[in-house]
C-alpha positions as CSV (number, residue, x, y, z in Angstrom):
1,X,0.0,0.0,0.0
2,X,1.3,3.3,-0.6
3,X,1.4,6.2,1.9
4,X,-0.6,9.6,2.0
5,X,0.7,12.4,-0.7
6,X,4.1,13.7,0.7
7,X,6.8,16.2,-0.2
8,X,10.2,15.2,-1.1
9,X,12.7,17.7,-0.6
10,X,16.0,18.0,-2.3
11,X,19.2,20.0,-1.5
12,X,20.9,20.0,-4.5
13,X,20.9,22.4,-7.1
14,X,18.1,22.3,-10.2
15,X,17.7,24.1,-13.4
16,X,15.8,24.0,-16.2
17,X,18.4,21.9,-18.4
18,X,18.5,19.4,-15.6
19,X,14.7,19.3,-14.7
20,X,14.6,18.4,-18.5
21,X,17.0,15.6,-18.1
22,X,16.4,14.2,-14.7
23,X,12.5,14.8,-14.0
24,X,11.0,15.0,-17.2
25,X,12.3,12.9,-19.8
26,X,12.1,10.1,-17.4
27,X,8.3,10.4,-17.3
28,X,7.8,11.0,-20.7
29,X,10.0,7.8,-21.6
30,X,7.8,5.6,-18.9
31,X,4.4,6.7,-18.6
32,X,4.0,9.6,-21.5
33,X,4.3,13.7,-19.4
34,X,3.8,16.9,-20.4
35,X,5.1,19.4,-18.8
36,X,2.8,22.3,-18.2
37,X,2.3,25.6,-16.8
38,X,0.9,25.5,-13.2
39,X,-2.7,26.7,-12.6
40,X,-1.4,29.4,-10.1
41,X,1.7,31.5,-9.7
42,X,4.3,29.5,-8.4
43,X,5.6,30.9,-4.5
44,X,7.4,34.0,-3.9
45,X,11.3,33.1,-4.9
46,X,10.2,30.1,-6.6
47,X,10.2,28.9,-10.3
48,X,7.5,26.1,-10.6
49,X,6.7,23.4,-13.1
50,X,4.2,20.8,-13.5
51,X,4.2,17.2,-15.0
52,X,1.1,15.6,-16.4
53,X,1.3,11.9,-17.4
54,X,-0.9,9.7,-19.9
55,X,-2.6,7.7,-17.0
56,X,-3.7,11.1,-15.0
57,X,-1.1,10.7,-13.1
58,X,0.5,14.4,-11.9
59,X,3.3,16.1,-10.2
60,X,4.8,19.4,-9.3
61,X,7.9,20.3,-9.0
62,X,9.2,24.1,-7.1
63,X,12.7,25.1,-6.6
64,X,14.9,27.7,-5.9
65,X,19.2,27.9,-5.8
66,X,19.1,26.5,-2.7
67,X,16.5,23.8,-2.2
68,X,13.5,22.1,-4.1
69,X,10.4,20.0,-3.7
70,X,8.7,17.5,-5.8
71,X,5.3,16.4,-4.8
72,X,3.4,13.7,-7.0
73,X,1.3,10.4,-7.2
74,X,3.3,9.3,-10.0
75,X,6.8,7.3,-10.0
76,X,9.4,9.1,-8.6
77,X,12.7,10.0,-10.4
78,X,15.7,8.2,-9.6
79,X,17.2,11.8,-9.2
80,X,14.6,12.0,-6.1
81,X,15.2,8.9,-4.6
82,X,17.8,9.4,-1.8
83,X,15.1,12.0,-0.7
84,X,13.6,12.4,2.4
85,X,9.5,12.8,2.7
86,X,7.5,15.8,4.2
87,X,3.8,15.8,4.6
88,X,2.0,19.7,4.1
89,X,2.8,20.7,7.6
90,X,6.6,20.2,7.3
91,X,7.3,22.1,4.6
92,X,7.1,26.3,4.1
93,X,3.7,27.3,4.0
94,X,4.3,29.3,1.2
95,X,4.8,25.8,-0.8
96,X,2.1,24.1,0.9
97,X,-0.4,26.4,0.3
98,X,0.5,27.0,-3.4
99,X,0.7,23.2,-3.5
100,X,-2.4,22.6,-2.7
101,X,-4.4,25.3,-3.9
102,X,-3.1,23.2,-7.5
103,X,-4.2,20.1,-6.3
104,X,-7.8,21.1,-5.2
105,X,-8.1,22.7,-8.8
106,X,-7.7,19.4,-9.8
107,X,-10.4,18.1,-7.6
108,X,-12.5,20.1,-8.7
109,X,-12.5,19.1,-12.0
110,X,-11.7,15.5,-11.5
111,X,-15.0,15.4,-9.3
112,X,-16.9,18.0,-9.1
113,X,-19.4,16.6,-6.1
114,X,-16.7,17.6,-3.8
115,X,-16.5,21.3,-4.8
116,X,-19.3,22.7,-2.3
117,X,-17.1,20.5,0.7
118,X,-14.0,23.1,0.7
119,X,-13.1,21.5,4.2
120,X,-13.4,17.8,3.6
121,X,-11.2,18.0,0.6
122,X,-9.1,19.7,1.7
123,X,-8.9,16.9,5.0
124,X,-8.4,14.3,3.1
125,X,-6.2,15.7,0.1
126,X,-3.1,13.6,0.9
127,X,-5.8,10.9,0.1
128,X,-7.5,11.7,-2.5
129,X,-4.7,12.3,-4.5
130,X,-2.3,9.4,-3.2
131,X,-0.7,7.3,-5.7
132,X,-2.8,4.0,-5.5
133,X,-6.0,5.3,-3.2
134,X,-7.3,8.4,-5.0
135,X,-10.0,6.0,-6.9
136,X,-10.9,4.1,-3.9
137,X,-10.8,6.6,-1.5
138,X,-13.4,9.5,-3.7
139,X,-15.5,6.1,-4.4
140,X,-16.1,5.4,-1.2
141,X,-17.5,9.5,-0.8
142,X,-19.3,9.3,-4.0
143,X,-20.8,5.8,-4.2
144,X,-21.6,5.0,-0.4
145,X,-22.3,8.0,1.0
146,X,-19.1,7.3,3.6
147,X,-20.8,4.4,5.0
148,X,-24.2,6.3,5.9
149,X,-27.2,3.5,4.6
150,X,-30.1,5.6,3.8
151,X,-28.5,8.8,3.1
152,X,-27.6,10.9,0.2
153,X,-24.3,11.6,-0.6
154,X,-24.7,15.4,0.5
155,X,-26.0,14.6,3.2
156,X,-23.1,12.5,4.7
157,X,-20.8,14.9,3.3
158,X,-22.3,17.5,4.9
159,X,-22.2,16.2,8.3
160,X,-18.7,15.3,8.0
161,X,-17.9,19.1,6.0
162,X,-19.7,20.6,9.5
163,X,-17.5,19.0,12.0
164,X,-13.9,19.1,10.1
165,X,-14.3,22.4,9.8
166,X,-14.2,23.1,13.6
167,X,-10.4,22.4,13.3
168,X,-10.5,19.7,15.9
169,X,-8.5,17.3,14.2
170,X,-6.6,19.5,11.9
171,X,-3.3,18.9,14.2
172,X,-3.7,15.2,13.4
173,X,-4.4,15.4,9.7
174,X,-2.3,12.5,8.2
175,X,-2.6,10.6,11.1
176,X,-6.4,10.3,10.5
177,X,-6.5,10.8,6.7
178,X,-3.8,8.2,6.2
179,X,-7.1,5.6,7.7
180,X,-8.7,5.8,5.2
181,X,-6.8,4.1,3.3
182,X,-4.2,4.3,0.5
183,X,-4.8,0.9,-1.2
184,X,-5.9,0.6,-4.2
185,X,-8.1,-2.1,-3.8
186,X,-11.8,-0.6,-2.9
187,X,-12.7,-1.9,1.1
188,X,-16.6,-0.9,1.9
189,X,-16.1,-1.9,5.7
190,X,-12.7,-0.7,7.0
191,X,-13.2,3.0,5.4
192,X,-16.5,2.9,7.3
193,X,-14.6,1.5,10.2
194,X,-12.1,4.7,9.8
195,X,-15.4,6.9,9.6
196,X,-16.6,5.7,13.1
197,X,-13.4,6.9,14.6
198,X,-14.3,10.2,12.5
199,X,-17.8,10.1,14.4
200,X,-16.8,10.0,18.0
201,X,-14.3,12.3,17.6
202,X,-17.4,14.8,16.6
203,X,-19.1,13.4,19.7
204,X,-16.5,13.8,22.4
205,X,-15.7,17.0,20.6
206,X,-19.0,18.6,20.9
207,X,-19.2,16.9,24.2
208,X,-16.3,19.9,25.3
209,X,-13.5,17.6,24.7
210,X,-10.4,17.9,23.4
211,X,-9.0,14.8,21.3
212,X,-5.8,13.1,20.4
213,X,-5.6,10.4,18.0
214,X,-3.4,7.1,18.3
215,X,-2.4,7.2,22.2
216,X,0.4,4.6,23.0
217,X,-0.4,2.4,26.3
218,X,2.0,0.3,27.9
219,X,1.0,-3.1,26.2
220,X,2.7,-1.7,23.0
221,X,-1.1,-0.8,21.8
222,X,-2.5,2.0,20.9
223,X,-5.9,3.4,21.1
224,X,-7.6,5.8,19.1
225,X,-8.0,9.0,21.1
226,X,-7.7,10.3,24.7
227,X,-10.4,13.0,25.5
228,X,-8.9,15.8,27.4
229,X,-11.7,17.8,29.6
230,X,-11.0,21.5,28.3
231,X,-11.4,22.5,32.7
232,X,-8.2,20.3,33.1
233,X,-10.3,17.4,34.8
234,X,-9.1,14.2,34.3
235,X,-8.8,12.3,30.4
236,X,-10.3,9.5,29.4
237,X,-8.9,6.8,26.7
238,X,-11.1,6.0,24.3
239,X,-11.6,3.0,21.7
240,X,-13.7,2.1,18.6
241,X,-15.2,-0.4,16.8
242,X,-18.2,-0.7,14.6
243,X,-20.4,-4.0,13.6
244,X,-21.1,-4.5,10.4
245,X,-25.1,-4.3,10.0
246,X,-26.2,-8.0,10.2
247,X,-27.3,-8.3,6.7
248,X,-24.0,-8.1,5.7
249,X,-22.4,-10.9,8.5
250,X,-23.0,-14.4,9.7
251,X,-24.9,-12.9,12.8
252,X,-28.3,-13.3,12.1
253,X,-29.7,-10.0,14.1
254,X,-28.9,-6.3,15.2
255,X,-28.1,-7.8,18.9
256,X,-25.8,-10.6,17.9
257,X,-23.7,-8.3,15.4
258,X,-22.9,-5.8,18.4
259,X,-22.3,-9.1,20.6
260,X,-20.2,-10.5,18.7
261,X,-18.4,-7.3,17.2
262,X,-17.4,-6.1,20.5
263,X,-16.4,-9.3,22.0
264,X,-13.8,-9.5,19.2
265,X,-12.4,-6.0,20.3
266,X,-12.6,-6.5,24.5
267,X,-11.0,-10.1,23.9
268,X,-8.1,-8.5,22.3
269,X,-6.9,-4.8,22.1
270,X,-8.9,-3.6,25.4
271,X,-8.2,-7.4,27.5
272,X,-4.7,-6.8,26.9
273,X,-4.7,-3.2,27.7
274,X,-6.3,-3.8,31.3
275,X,-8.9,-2.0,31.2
276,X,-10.1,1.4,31.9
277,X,-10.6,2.6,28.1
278,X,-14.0,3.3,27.2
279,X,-15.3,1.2,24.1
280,X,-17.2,3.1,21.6
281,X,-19.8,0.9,19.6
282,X,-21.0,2.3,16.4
283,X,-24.2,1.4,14.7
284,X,-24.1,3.9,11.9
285,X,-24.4,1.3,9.3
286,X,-27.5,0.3,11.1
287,X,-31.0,0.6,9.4
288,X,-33.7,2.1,11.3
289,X,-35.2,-1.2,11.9
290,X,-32.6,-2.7,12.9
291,X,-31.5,-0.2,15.5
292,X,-34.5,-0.1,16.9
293,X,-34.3,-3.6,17.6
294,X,-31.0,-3.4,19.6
295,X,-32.5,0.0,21.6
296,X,-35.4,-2.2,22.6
297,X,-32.5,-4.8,23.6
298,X,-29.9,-2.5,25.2
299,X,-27.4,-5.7,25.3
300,X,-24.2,-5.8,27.3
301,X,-20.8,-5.5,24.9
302,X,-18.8,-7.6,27.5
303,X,-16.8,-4.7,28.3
304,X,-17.9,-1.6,30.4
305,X,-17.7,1.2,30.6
306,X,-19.1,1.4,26.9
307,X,-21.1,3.3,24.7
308,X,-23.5,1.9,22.2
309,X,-24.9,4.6,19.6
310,X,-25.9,5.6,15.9
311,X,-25.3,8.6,14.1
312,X,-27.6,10.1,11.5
313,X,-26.3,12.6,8.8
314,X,-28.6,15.8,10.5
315,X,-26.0,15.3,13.1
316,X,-28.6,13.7,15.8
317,X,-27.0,10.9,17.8
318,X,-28.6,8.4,20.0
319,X,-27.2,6.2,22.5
320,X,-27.1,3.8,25.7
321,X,-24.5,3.3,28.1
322,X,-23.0,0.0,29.8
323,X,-21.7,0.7,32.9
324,X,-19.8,4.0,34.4
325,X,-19.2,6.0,31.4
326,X,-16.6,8.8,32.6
327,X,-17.1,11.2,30.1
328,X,-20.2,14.2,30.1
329,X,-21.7,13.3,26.8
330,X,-25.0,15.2,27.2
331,X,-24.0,17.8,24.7
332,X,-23.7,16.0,22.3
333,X,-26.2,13.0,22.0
334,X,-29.5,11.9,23.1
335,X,-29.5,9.1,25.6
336,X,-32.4,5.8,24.8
């Protein structure tokens, strides 16, 4: 699988003559490139160029006398090999921005339904634009409605536009872009899975929590966020895991997929950890009927404390709670 969209930055000197040589006849000779003006003007004390291959592949390329960076989802020069990789953050924001502001040109074009969701595409641009997951990743957006049954596509873009563009995960972009997956090959249930984790950091966030993604613990795990109290109170480790709906498993009804879905998770990851994380259940994928059959159940997820719940795309949240659930969660969800 190959990784999110990164820089790679080089210290040696460029110039046109050697771009040529170097950069772009190797394209051309291997995949078919033009080289092209970029859509914007290039950074202040920059020259710019840009490389489109035959298979839609693309690539920019920005230096100066002193350094340069190459950014692409294509095959990478031999001339750029011994380079090392920067995600947006870690390079000049000056390139970054100009970088990008390319790339989301592109989006738009290349798909159009993601125009109107400035934030989200922004999000997951190291995604949408990686070298193997860019079809995969905007399929799962534009055909399944990011693992929302019942829902338009705007409408589960919408509710994911509204809460990225609170910031609250912006610290931890690649960290939880990269979930979504960079593989080629198109998986319905694990970018749902990754959505979850997407879902209850909008609940613990409107909850009044701060959240931090991929927390190490001392069995060499790690779990997907700690919620820090913003009045300094004590945090709270948090973990994730979401049964697929029961018409697409062995388990034969809404109350045996949660069963059995979070017995897999408590018999492993949370066993081994000891305790004291609080398990997450989501039922997003649920239908109505079938959530309503496990609200009229309420079952246990052998692990407590734990919290069962389903999302809809106006944002409304319901829930139930197994055992001591030490977080305030009022704020954000409606308790069955």
């Amino acid at each position: 699988m190959a990784s999110p969209l990164r820089f790679r930055r080089s210290t040696e000197r460029w110039d046109d003559d050697r771009i040529t040589t170097e950069l772009y006849s190797h394209l051309d000779s291997n995949l078919g490139a033009r080289s092209t003006t970029p859509h914007y003007v290039e950074p202040n004390g920059f020259e710019a160029r840009r490389f489109e291959m035959d298979n839609g592949d693309v690539a920019l390329f920005v230096w100066n006398d002193d350094l340069a960076y190459w950014l692409g989802n294509t095959e990478t020069p031999p001339a750029l090999w011994r380079t090392n990789k920067h995600t947006f953050d870690e390079v000049p924001y000056p390139i970054a921005r100009w970088s990008q502001r390319e790339l989301l040109a592109d989006l738009a074009v290349e798909s159009p339904w993601l125009a109107e969701y400035d934030y989200l595409s922004w999000f997951f641009l190291p995604v949408f634009f990686s070298k193997d997951g860019r079809e995969t990743s905007r399929a799962f957006f534009r055909k399944y409605a990011a693992g929302f049954p019942d829902a338009t596509r705007d409408e589960a873009l919408s509710f994911y536009e509204r809460f990225l563009s609170t910031g609250a995960l912006d610290d931890y972009r690649y960290t939880m872009a990269s979930k979504l997956g960079t593989s080629e090959y198109f998986d319905e249930n694990r970018m749902s899975s990754t959505m979850s984790e997407f879902t209850v950091a909008k609940v613990l966030t409107d909850a009044g929590y701060d959240v931090e993604p991929e927390i190490e613990v001392t069995t060499g795990h790690s779990l997907d966020f700690r919620a820090d109290p913003r009045d300094g109170d004590q945090s709270s480790l948090v973990e994730v895991t979401r049964p697929r709906p029961p018409t697409r498993r062995a388990a034969d009804t809404p109350v045996a997929a949660v069963r059995e879905t979070a017995e897999t998770k408590t018999n492993g990851q949370l066993s081994e950890h000891g305790g004291g994380a609080v398990l997450f259940v989501d039922c997003t994928g649920f239908r109505d009927d079938e959530w309503a059959a496990v609200v009229g159940e309420q079952p246990g997820v052998r692990h407590r404390p734990a919290v069962v719940f389903r999302a809809r795309p106006s944002g409304h949240i319901e829930a139930y709670e197994k055992g001591s659930v030490p977080l305030s969660l009022n704020r954000a969800l409606e308790w069955v």
